[in-house]
N, C-alpha and C positions, 0 to 999 in steps of 0.2 A: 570910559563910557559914562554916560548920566547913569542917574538915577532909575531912570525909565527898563532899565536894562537889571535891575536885579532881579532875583529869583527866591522865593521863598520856601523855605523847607529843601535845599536843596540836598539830595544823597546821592550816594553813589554806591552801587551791589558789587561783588565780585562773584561770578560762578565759577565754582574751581570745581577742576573735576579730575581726579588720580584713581589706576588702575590698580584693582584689590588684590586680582589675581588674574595673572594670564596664563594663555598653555602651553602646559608645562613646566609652569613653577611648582616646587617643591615648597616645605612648609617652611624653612628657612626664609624664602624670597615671601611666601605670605606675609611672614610676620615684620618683617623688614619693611615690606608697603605699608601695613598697617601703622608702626611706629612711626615712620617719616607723615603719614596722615594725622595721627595725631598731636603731633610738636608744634603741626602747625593751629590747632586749637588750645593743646594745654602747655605750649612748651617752654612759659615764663613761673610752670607751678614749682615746687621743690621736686625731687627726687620720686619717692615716695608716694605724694599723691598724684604727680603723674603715672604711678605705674598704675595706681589704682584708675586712675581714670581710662588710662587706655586697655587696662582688664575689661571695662567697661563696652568699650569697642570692639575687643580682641574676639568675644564671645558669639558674635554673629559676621566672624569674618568666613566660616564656612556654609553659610547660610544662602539662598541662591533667589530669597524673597526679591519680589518686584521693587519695593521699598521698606525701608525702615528707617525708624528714628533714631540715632543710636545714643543720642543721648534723653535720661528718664526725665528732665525738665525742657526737654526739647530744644533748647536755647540756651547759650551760654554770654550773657551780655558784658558790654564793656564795663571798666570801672568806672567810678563816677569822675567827672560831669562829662566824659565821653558818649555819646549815644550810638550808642552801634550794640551790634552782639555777632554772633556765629550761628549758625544752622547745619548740621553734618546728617549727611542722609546717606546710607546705601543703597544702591541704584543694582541690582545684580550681582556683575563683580568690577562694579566702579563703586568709589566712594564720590560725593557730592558735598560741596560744601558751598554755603550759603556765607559772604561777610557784609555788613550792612555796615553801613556810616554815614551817620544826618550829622556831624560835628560836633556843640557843644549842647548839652541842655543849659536851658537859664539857671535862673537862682534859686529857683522853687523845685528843679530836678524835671521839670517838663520839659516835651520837645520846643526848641528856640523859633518860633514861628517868623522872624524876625526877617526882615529883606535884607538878603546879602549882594554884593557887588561882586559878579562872577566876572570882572577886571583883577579882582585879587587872586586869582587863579584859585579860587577854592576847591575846585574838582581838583586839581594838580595834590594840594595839601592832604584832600580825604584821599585819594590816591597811595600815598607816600604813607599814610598812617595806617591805611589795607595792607600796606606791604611791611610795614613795621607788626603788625598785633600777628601776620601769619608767619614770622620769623623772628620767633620768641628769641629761640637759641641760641645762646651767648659763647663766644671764642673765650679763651685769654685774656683778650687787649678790654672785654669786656664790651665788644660794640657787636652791633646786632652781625646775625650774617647776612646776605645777601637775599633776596626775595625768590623765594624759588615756587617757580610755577608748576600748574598741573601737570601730572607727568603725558593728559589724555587733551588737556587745553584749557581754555579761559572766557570765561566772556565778559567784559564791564556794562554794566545799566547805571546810566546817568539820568536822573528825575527830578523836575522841582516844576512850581507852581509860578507862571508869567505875575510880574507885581501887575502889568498895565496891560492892557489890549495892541497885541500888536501884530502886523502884517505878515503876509505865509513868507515872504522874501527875509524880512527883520527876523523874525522866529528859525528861518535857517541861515540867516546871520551868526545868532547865539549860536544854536548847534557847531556850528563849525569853527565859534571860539573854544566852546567845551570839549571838542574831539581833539583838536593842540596841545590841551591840557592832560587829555590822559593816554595818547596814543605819541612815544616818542619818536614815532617815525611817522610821517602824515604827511599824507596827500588829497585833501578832500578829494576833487574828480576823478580822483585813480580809486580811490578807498571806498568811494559810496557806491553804495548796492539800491537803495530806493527810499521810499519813503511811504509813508501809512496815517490812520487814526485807528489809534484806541485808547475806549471811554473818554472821547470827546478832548483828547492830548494829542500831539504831533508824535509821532516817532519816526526814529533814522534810523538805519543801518547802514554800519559801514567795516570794512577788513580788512587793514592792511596784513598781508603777508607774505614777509621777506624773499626775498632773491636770491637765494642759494647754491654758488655756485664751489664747484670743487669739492666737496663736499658728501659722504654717501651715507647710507645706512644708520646708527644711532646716532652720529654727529649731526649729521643732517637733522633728525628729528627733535633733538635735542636744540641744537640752534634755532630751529623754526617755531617750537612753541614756547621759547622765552622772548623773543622779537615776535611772534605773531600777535595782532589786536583784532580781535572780534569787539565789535563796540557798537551800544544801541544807545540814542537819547529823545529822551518820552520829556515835552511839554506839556503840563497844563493849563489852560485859559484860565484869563484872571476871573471869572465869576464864579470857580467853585474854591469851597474854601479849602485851609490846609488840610483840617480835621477829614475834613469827604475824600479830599485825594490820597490820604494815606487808606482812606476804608478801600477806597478803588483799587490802590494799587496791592494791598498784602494776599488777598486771595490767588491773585495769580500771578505769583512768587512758585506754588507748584507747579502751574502749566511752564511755565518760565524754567523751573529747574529741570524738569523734566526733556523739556526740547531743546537746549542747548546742549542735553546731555548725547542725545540725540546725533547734534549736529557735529558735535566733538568727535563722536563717536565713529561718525561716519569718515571725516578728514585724518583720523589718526592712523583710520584702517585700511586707506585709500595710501600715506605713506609709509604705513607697515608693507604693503606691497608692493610700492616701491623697490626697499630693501631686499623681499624676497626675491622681485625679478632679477636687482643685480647678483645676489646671491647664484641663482640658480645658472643665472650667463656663466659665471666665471667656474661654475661648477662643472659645466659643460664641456669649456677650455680645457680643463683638465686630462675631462674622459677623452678628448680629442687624441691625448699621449693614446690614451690603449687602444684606441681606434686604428691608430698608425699602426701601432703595433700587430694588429691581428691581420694587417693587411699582407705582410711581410710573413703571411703563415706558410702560407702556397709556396711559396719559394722555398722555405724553409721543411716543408714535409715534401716536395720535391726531391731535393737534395739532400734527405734525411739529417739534416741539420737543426732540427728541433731542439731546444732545449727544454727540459719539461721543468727543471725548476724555476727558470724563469719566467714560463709560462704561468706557471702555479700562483707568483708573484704579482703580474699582472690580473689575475682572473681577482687573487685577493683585493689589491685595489681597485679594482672595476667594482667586485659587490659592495666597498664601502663609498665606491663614489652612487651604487645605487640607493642605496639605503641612506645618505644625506640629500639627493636627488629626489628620491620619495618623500620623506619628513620636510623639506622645502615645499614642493608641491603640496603637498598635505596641506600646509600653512597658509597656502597663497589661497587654496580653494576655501579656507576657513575665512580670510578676510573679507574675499567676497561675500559669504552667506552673512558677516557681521554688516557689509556695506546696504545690503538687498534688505535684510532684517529693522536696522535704523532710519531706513530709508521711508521704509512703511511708517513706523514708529512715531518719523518727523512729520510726516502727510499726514498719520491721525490725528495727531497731538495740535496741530496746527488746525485743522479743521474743527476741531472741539472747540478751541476758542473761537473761530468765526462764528460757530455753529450759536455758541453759546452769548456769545456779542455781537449781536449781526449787524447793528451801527457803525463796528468796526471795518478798517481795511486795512490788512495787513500782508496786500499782494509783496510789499517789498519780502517780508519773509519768505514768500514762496518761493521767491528768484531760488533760493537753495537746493530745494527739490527739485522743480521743474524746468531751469533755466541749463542750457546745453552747454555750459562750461564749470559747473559746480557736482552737486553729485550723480548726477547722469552721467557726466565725462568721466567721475570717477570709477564708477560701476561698468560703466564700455570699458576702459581702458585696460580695469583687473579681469574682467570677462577675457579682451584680447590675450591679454598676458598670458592667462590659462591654457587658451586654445593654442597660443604661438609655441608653447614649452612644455605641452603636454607628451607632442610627439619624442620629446628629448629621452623620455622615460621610456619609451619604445624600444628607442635605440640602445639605452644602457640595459635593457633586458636582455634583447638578442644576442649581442655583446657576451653578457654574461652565459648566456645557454650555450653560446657558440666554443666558448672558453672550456665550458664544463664537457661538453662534448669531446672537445677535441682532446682535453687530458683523459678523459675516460677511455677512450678510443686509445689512446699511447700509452695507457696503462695496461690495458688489456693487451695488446699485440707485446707488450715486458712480460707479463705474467706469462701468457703462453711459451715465448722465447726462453723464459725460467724452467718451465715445464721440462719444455724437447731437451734444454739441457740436465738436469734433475733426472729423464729419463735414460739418458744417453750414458751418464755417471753412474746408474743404477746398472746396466748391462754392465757396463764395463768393471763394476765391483762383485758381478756376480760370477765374469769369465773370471776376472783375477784369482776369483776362491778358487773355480775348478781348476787354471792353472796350479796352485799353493801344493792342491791338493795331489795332482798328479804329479808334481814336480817331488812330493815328500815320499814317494815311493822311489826314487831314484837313488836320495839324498844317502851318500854313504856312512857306515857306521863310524862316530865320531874317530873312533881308535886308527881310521882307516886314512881320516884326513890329515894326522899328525906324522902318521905312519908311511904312507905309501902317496900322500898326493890326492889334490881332488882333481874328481872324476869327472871332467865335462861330454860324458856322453849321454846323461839328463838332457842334454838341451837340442840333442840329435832322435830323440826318444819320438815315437810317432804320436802319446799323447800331448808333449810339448809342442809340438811344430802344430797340432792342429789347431790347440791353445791359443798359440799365437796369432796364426793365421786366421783363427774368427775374433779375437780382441783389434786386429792391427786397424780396423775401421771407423771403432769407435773412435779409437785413440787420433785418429788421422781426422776424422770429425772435430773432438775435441780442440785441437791445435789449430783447426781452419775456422771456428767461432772465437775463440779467443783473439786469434789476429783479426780477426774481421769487423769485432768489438769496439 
């Protein structure tokens, strides 16, 4: 490229944005998000004052403020002649972090006003150095680790000042050499979303995000926001100078922070239920076995073939498949109020800046909110979800009453059957005594048994024979339940 084609002041942001705390974490997983947040601002310090510095953090990690700053100088800048720093914001229960990179300063420690040839892929380099300064933390082999992205998403802001005046065709020319450069999978007319002004600059937006197949649940989300690219780049005309376009552009770095957090916010929540629905299908599948099972009752109390421990069995696993069936559901309907809640969020936030820039147009942004394949799709879709798997929970209930029912019902017809016989045993220990008794008036004197022979005409005696005769019933009871048992 000529000369005509650099760019002055050019930088590049990164808006990162990692979850504080989601629900159901325990303070364990709290404090675990918090330390992976901070490593990636302090995690080239020693030991030591990194602990301090993420004490520092740790202190309004249960705090539930709309914003805060969490660091007391606000800013943690590069070392020198680097020109960048960090910005780490609490947003709720997201953390937010701000990384800035204009390259080098000059020799006097100012910003390098100087026109660069965005042919030398300078965004690719600040790029590479964003991913370097937020993955302090050293291995072994002593080389950095790997770049590890938001765990909620990402978005890059590319900005610099046109050196010459040039054409809206030429101007997204450049764009679309810069978006090469920081997006490693790119498709301009796949990836582009639209286009806009503001404060008198071009801006682009564009997304590429990956194609994910085979794939479900954390892996899925996990692959998609290290390959996903949210990517805007904001030109300024050559009539303003560098000094005015940095005044222009740091004020709204917080509408900026604020509505990507937004926008993350809402795509994350939109693939968190994802995962919920496959979860709850295959949850379903499951309870499908005790479905079967209960069908095959009526036959079974038919033919009094019931098993009642294995029933008991089943009704067990049916309330635990209700009770993960519920807490799923529970989740899925929390993602939507996150999807509905961001959504407003991004529509205010968005309209504040028109409001507040009316020069501006920044319909490309809107495509997000209002455009019928972004978060409108995403809000129908977990609305569907809800209503399609709602009735699932219906069914694991009856399920479960019908279970409970039916052991209750076979417990009771036992307990009675216990009874008649407890009662039956009780007669018949009670004839037994009066036989005992009228039989030991019979019974002859021991000297007589040694002596003379016993006497079996006790058992010819008319209180024996009655004895017997009102015992023989029970007894004949007794033997026709046991075999029948």
């Amino acid at each position: 490229m000529s000369n005509q084609t650099n760019l002055i002041f050019p930088t590049l942001d990164l808006f990162l944005y990692d979850l504080k705390d989601g629900l159901g974490d325990d303070e364990g997983k709290i404090d675990a998000n918090c330390k992976a947040f901070c490593e990636k601002i302090f995690g080239d310090l020693d030991k030591t004052t990194f602990d301090e510095k993420c004490a520092q953090i740790k202190k309004h990690r249960h705090s539930e403020a709309d914003g805060i700053d969490l660091l007391e100088t606000r800013f943690r800048e590069f070392d020198s002649p680097d020109d960048g720093f960090y910005y780490p914001r609490q947003l709720g229960d997201t953390y937010a972090l701000l990384v800035d990179n204009s390259g080098k300063k000059d020799a006097h420690g100012k910003s390098d006003d100087k026109p660069q040839d965005i042919n030398n892929k300078i965004f690719q380099k600040y790029k590479e150095e964003i991913q370097k300064q937020i993955s302090h933390k050293q291995d072994k082999s002593n080389q950095f680790n790997s770049y590890e992205s938001g765990t909620i998403g990402q978005t890059w802001l590319a900005w610099g000042k046109l050196e010459v005046n040039k054409s809206d065709t030429e101007i997204q020319d450049i764009a679309e050499d810069i978006y090469t450069q920081i997006a490693s999978n790119y498709k301009w007319n796949k990836d582009f979303i639209g286009k806009g002004d503001l404060f008198g600059g071009k801006i682009f937006e564009l997304w590429y995000h990956p194609e994910i197949i085979n794939l479900t649940g954390k892996d899925f989300w996990d692959k998609f926001r290290t390959e996903s690219h949210h990517v805007l780049i904001w030109l300024f005309p050559e009539n303003i100078s560098a000094s005015e376009m940095r005044k222009l552009v740091q004020p709204i770095y917080q509408d900026f922070i604020r509505l990507f957090h937004y926008r993350h916010k809402i795509v994350w929540a939109y693939y968190q239920s994802r995962l919920l629905k496959n979860n709850l299908k295959q949850e379903f599948i499951e309870i499908q076995d005790s479905i079967n099972k209960a069908r095959k009752l009526q036959v079974q109390l038919n033919t009094g073939k019931l098993n009642l421990t294995q029933l008991q069995k089943t009704l067990t696993n049916t309330l635990v498949s209700l009770s993960d069936y519920t807490i799923q559901l529970n989740y899925l309907d929390d993602q939507i109020r996150t999807i509905k809640i961001n959504l407003d969020n991004y529509q205010y936030r968005l309209e504040k800046i028109t409001r507040e820039h009316q020069s501006s147009n920044l319909n490309c942004l809107k495509e997000f909110s209002q455009s019928e394949i972004y978060a409108k799709k995403y809000l129908q879709q977990a609305e569907t979800d809800y209503a399609n798997l709602t009735p699932g929970l219906t069914v694991v209930q009856n399920l479960s009453d019908t279970l409970q029912g039916i052991i209750q019902l076979e417990q009771t017809k036992s307990d009675r059957k216990l009874d008649n016989t407890i009662a039956l045993v009780g007669v018949g220990l009670a004839i037994s005594g009066l036989t005992a008794t009228v039989a030991t008036q019979y019974l002859p004197k021991p000297k007589q048994i040694y002596s003379e022979g016993y006497d079996f005409s006790v058992m010819l005696s008319p209180a024996f024979m009655v004895s017997f005769i009102v015992l023989a019933p029970f007894l004949l009871a007794l033997i026709y339940r046991f075999f029948r048992r």
